[in-house]
Backbone as a printed PyTorch tensor [residue, N CA C, xyz], in Angstrom:
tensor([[[ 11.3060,  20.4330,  19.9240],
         [ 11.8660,  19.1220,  20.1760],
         [ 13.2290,  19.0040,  19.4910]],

        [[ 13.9340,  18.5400,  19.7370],
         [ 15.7400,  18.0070,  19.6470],
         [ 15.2630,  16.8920,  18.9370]],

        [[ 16.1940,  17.0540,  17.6600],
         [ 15.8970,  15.9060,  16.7120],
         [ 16.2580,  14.6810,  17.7300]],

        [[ 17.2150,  14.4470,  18.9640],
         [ 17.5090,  13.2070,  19.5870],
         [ 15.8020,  12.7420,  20.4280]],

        [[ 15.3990,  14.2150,  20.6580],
         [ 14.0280,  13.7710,  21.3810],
         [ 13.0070,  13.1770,  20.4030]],

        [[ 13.0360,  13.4450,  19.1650],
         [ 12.3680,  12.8380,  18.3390],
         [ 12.5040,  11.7420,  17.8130]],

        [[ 13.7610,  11.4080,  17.9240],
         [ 14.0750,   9.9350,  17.5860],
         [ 13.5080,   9.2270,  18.9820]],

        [[ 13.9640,   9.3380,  20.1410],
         [ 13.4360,   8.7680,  21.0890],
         [ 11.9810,   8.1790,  21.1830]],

        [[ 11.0930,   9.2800,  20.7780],
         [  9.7710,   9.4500,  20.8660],
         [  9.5150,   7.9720,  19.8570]],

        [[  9.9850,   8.2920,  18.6460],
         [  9.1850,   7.4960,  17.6890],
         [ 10.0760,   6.1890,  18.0810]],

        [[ 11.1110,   5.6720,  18.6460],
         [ 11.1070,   4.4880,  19.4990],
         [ 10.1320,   4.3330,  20.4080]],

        [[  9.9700,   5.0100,  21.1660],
         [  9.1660,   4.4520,  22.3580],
         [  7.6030,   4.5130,  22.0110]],

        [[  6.8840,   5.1040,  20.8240],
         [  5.9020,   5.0090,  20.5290],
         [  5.5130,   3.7360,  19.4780]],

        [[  4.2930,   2.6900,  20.5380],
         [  4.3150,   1.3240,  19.2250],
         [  3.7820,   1.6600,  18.0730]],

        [[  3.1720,   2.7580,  17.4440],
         [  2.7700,   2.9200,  16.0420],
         [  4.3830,   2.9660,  15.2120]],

        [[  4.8110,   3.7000,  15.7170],
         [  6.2290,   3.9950,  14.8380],
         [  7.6470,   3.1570,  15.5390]],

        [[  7.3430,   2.3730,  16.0380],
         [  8.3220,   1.1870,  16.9690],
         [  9.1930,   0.8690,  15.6850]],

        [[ 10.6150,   1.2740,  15.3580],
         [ 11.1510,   0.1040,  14.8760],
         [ 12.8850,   0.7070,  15.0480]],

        [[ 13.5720,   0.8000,  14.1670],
         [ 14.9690,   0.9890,  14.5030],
         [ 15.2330,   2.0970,  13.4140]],

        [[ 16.4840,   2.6880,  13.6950],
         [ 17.2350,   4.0250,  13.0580],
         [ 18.3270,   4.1610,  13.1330]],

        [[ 18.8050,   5.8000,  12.8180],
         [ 20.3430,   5.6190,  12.4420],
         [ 20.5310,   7.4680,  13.4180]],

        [[ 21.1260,   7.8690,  14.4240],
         [ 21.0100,   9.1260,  14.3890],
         [ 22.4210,  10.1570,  14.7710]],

        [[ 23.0370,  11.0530,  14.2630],
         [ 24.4540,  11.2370,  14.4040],
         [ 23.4670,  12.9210,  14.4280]],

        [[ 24.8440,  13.8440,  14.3910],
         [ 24.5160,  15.5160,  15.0360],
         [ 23.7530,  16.2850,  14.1150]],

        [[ 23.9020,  15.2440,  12.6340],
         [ 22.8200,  16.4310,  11.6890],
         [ 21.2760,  15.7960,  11.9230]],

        [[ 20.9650,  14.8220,  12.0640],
         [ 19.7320,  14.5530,  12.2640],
         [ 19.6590,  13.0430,  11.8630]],

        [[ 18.3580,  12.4450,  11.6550],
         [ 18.3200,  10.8770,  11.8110],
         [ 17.5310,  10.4120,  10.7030]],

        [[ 17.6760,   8.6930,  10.2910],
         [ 16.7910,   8.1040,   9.2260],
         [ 15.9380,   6.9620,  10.4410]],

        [[ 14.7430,   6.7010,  10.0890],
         [ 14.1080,   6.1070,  11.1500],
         [ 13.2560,   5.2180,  10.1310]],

        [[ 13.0980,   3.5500,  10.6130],
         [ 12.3920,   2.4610,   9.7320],
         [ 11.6030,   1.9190,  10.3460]],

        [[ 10.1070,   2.0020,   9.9890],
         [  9.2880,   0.9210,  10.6060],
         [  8.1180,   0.8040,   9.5300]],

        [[  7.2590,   0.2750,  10.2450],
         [  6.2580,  -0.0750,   9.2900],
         [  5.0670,   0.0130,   9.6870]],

        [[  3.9630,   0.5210,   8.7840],
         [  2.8080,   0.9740,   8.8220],
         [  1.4920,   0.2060,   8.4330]],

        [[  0.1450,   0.3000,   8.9860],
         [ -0.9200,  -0.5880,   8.3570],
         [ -1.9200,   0.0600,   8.8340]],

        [[ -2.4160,   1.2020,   7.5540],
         [ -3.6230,   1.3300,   7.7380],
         [ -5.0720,   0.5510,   8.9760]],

        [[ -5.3270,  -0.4380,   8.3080],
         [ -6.5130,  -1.5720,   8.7140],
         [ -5.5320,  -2.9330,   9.2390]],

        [[ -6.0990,  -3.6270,   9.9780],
         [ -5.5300,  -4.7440,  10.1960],
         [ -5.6040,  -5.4650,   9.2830]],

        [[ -6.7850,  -5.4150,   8.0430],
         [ -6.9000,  -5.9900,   6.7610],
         [ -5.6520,  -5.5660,   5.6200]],

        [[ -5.0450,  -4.7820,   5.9600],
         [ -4.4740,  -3.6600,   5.1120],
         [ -2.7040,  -4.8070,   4.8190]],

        [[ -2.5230,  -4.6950,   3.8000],
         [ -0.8420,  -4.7650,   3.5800],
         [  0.1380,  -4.0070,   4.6260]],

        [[  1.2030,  -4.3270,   5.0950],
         [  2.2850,  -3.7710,   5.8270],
         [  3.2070,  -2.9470,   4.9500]],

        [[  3.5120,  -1.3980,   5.1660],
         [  4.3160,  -0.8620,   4.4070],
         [  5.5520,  -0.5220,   5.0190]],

        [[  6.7350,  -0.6760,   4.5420],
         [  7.7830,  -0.2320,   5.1370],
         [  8.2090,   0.7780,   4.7280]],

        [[  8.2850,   2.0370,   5.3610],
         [  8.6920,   3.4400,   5.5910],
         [  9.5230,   3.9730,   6.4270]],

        [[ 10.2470,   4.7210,   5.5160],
         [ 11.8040,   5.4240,   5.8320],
         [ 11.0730,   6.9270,   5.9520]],

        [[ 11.6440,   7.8180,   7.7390],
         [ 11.7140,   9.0280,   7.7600],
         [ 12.5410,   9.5600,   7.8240]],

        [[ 13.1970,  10.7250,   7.1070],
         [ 14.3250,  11.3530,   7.2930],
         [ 13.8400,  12.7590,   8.0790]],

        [[ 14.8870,  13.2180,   9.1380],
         [ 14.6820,  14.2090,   9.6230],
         [ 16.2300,  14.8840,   9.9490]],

        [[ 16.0700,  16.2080,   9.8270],
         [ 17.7180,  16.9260,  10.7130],
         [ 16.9450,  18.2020,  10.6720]],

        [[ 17.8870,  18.6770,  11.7590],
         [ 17.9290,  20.4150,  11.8850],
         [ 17.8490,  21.3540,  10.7610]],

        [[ 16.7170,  22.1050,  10.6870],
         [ 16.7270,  23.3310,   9.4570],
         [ 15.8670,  22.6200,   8.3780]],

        [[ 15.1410,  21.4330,   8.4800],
         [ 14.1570,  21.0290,   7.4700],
         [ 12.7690,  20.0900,   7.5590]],

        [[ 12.1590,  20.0820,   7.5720],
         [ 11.1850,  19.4590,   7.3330],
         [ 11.4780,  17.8090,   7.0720]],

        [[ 10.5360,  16.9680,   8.3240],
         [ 10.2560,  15.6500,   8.3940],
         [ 10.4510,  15.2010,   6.1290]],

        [[ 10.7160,  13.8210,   5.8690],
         [ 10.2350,  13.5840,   4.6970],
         [ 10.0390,  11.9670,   5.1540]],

        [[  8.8650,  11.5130,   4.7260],
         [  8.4080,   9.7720,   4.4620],
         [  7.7240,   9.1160,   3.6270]],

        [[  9.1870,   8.5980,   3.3610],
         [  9.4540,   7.7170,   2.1010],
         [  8.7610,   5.9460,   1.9470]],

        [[  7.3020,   5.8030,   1.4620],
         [  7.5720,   4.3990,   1.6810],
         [  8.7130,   3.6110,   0.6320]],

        [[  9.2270,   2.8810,   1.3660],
         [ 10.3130,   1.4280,   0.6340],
         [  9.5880,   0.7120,  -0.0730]],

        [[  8.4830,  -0.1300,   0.5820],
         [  8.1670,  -1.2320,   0.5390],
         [  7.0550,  -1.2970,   0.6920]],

        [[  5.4640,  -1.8520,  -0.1170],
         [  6.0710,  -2.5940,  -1.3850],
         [  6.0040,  -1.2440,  -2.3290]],

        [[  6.6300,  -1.3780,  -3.2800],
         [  6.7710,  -0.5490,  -4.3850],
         [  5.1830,   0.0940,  -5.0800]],

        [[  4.7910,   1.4000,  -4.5950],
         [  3.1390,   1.7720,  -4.5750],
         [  3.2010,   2.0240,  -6.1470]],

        [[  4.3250,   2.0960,  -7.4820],
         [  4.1150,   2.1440,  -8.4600],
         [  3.4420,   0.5770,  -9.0320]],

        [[  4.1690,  -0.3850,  -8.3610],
         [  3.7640,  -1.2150,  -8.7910],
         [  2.3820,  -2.2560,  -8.3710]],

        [[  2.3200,  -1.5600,  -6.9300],
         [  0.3780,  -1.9630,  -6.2590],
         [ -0.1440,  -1.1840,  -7.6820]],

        [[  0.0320,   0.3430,  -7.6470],
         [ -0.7100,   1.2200,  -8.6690],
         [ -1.1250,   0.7060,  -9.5580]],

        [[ -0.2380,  -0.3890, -10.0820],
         [ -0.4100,  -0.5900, -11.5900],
         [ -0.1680,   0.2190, -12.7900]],

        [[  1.1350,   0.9010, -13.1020],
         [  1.6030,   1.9810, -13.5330],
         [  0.0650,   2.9900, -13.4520]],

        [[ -0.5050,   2.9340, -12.9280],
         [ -1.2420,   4.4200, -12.4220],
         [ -0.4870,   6.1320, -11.9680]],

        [[ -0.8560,   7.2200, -11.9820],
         [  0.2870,   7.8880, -11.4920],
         [ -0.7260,   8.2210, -10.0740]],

        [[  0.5590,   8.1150,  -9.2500],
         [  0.0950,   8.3590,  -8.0130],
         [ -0.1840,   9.6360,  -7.4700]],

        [[ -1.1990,   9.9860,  -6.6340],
         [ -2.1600,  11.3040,  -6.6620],
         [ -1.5220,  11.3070,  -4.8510]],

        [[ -0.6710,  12.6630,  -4.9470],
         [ -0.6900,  13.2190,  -3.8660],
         [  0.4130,  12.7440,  -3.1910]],

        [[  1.5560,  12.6990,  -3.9210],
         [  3.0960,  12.5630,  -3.2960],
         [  3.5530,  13.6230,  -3.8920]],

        [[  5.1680,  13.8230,  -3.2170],
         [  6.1500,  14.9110,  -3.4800],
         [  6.5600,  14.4100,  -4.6790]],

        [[  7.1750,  13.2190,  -4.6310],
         [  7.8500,  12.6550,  -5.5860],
         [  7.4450,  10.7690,  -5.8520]],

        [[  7.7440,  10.3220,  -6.5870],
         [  7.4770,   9.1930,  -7.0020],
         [  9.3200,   8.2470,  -6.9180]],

        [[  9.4650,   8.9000,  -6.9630],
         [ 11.6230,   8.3370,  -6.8630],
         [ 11.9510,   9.1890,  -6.0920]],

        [[ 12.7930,   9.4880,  -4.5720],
         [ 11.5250,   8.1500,  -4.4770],
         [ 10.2070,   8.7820,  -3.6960]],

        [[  9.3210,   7.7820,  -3.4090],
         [  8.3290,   7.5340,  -3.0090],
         [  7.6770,   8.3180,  -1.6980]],

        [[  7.7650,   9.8970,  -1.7790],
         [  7.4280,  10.6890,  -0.7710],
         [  6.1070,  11.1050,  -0.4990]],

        [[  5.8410,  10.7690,   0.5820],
         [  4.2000,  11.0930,   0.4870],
         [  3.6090,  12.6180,   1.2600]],

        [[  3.4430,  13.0560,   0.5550],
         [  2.3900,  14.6480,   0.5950],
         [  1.5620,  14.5210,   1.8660]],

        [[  1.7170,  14.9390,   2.9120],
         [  1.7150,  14.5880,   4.5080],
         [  1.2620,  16.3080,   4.8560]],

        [[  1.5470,  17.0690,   4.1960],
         [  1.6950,  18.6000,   5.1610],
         [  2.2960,  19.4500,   4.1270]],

        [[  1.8390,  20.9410,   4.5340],
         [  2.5040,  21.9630,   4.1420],
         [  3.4680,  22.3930,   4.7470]],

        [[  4.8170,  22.5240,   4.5970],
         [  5.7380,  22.9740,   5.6780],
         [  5.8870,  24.3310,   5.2280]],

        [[  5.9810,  24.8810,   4.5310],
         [  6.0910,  26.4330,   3.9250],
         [  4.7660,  27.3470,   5.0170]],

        [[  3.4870,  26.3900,   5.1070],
         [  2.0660,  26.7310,   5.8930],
         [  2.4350,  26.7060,   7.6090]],

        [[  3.8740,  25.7060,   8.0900],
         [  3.5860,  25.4480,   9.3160],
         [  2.5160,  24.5440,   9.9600]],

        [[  2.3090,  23.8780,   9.0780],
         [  1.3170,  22.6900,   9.2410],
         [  2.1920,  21.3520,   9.7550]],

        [[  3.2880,  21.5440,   9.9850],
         [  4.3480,  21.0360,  10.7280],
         [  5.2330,  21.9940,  11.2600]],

        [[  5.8500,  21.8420,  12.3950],
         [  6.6470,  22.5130,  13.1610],
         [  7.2660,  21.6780,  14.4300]],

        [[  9.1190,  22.1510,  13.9540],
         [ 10.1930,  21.1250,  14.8100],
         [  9.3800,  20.8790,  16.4340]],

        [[  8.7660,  22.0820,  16.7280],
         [  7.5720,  21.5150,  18.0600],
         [  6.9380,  20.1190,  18.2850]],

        [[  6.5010,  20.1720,  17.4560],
         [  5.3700,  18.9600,  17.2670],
         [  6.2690,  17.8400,  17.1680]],

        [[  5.9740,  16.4330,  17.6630],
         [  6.3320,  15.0470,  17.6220],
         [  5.7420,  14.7850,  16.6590]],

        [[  7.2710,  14.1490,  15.5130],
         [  6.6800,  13.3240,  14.4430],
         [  5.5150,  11.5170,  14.6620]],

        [[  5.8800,  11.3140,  15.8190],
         [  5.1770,   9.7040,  16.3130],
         [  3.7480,  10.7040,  16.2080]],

        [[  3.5060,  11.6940,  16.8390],
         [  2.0570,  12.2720,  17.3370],
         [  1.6730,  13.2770,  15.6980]],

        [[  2.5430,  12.9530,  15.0940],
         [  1.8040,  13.8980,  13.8450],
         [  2.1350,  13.1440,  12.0140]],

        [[  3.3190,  13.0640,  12.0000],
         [  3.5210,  12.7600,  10.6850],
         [  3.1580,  11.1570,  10.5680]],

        [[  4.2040,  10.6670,  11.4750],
         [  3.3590,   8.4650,  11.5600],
         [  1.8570,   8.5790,  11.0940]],

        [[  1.1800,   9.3280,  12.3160],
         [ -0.1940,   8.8500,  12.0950],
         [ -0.9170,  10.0620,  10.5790]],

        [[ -0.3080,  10.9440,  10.0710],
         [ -1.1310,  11.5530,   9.0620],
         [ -0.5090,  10.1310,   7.6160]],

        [[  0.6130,   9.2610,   7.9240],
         [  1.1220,   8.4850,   7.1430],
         [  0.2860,   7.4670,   6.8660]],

        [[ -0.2220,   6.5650,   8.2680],
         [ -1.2540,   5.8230,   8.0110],
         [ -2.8640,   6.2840,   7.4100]],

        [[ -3.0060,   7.5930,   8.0600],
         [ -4.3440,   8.0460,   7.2280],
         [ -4.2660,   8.0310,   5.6080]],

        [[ -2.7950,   8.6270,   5.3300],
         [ -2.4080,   8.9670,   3.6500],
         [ -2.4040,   7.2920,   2.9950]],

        [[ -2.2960,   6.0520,   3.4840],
         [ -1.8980,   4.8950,   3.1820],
         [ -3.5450,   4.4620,   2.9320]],

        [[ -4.2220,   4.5100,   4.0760],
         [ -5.7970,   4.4070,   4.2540],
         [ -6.2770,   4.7310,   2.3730]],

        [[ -6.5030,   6.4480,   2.0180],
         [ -6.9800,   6.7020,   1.0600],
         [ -5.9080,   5.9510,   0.1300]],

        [[ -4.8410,   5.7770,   0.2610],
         [ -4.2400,   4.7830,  -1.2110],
         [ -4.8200,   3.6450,  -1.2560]],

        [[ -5.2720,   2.8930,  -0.1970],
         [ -6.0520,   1.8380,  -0.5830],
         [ -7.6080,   1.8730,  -1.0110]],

        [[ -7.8200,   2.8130,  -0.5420],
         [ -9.2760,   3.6790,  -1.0320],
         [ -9.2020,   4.0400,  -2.4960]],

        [[ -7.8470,   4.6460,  -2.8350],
         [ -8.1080,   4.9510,  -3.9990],
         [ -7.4280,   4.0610,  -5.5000]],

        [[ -6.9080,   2.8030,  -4.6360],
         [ -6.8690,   1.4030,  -5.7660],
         [ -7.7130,   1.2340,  -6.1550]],

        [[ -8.8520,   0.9980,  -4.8530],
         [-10.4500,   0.2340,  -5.7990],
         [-11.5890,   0.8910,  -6.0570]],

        [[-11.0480,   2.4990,  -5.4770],
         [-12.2620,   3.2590,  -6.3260],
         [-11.6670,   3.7380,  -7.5770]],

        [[-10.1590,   4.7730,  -7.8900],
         [ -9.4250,   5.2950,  -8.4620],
         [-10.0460,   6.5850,  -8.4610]],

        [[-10.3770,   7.1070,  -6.9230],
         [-10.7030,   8.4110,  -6.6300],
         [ -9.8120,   8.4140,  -5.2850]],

        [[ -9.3540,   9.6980,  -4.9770],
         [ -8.4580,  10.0540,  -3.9060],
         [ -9.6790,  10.9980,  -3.0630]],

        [[ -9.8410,  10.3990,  -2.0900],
         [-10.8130,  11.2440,  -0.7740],
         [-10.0270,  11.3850,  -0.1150]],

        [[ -8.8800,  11.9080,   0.3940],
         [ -8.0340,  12.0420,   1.0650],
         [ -7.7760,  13.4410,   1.1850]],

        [[ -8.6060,  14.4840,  -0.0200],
         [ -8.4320,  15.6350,   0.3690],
         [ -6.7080,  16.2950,   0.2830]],

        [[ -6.9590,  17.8460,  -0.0320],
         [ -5.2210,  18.4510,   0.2450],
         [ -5.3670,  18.5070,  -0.8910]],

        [[ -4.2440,  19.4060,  -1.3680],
         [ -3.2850,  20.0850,  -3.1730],
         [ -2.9670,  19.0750,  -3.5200]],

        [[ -2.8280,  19.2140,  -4.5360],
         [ -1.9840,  17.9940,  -5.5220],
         [ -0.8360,  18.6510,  -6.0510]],

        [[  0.4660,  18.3470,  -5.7990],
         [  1.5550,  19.6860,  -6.6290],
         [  1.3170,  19.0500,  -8.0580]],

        [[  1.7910,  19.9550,  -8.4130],
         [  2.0640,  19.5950, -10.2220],
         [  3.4820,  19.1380, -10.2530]],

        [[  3.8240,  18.2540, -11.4760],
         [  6.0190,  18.0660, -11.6760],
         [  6.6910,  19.3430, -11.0800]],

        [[  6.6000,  20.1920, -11.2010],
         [  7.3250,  21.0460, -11.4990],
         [  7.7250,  22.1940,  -9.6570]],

        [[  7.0190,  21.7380,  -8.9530],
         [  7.5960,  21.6770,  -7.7270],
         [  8.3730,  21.0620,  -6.7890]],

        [[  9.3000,  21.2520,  -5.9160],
         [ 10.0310,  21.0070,  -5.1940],
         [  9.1830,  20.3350,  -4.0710]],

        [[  9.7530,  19.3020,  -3.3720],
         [  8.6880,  18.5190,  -2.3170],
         [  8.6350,  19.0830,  -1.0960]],

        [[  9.4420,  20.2360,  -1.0170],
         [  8.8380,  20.8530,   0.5920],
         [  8.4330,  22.4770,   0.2630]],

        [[  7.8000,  22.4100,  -1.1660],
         [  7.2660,  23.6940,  -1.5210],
         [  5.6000,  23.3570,  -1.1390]],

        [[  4.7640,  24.4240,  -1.3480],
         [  3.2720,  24.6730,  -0.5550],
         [  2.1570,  24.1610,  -1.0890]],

        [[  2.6740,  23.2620,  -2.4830],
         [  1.3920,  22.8280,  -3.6840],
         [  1.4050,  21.9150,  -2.9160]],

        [[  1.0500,  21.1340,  -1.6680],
         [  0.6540,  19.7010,  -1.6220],
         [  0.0170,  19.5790,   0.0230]],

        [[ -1.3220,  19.1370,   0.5730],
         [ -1.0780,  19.1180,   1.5400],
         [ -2.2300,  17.6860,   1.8820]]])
């Protein structure tokens, strides 16, 4: 897929419906996510271009501060706020695949166990946990 076909896609798909930015290196794309219809609305930023791996960032609301300075189990990074979606080093993503048909919806599943794991403070969500000391599109996290 052509990063332009991928921007397209996640317009025209209503899970990931919202607006973006996209020029020849690749695109930032904003919408918002909800687990459960019970669930809070999160607003999430994807960055994508040629030669790298999808990254999604939630904005909004700030999951350090739902957490309750807790440390959060199973992101790239915490600053910001990248969530541990896939192995790309594994090919557990590939420029093939539609991010609307793969990363959106592994986003809402990953959002699901964060609310799962506020009120239990267990992560069933399954996958690596990297340690600090990795890079966010290295293989500790899936």
């Amino acid at each position: 897929m052509s990063v332009a076909q991928q921007f397209v896609n996640l317009r025209a798909n209503p899970i990931s419906s919202g607006t973006g930015t996209i020029s020849h290196e690749g695109f930032v794309w904003h919408c918002e996510l909800s687990p459960t219809p019970l669930s809070r609305v999160y607003s999430v930023r994807i960055e994508y271009g040629r030669g790298r791996p999808p990254e999604l960032i939630v904005e909004s609301p700030d999951l350090r501060v739902v957490a309750e300075g807790r440390p959060i189990p199973h992101v790239y990074s915490e600053d910001p706020m990248s969530l541990c979606l896939y192995r790309p080093k594994q090919g557990q993503w590939t420029p093939r695949m539609l991010l609307d048909r793969t990363v959106v919806p592994w986003a809402v599943t990953w959002l699901f166990y964060f609310e799962e794991w506020l009120r239990t403070g267990e992560w069933r969500g399954g996958g690596e946990h990297p340690d600090d000391s990795v890079d966010r599109y290295d293989d500790e996290c899936a």
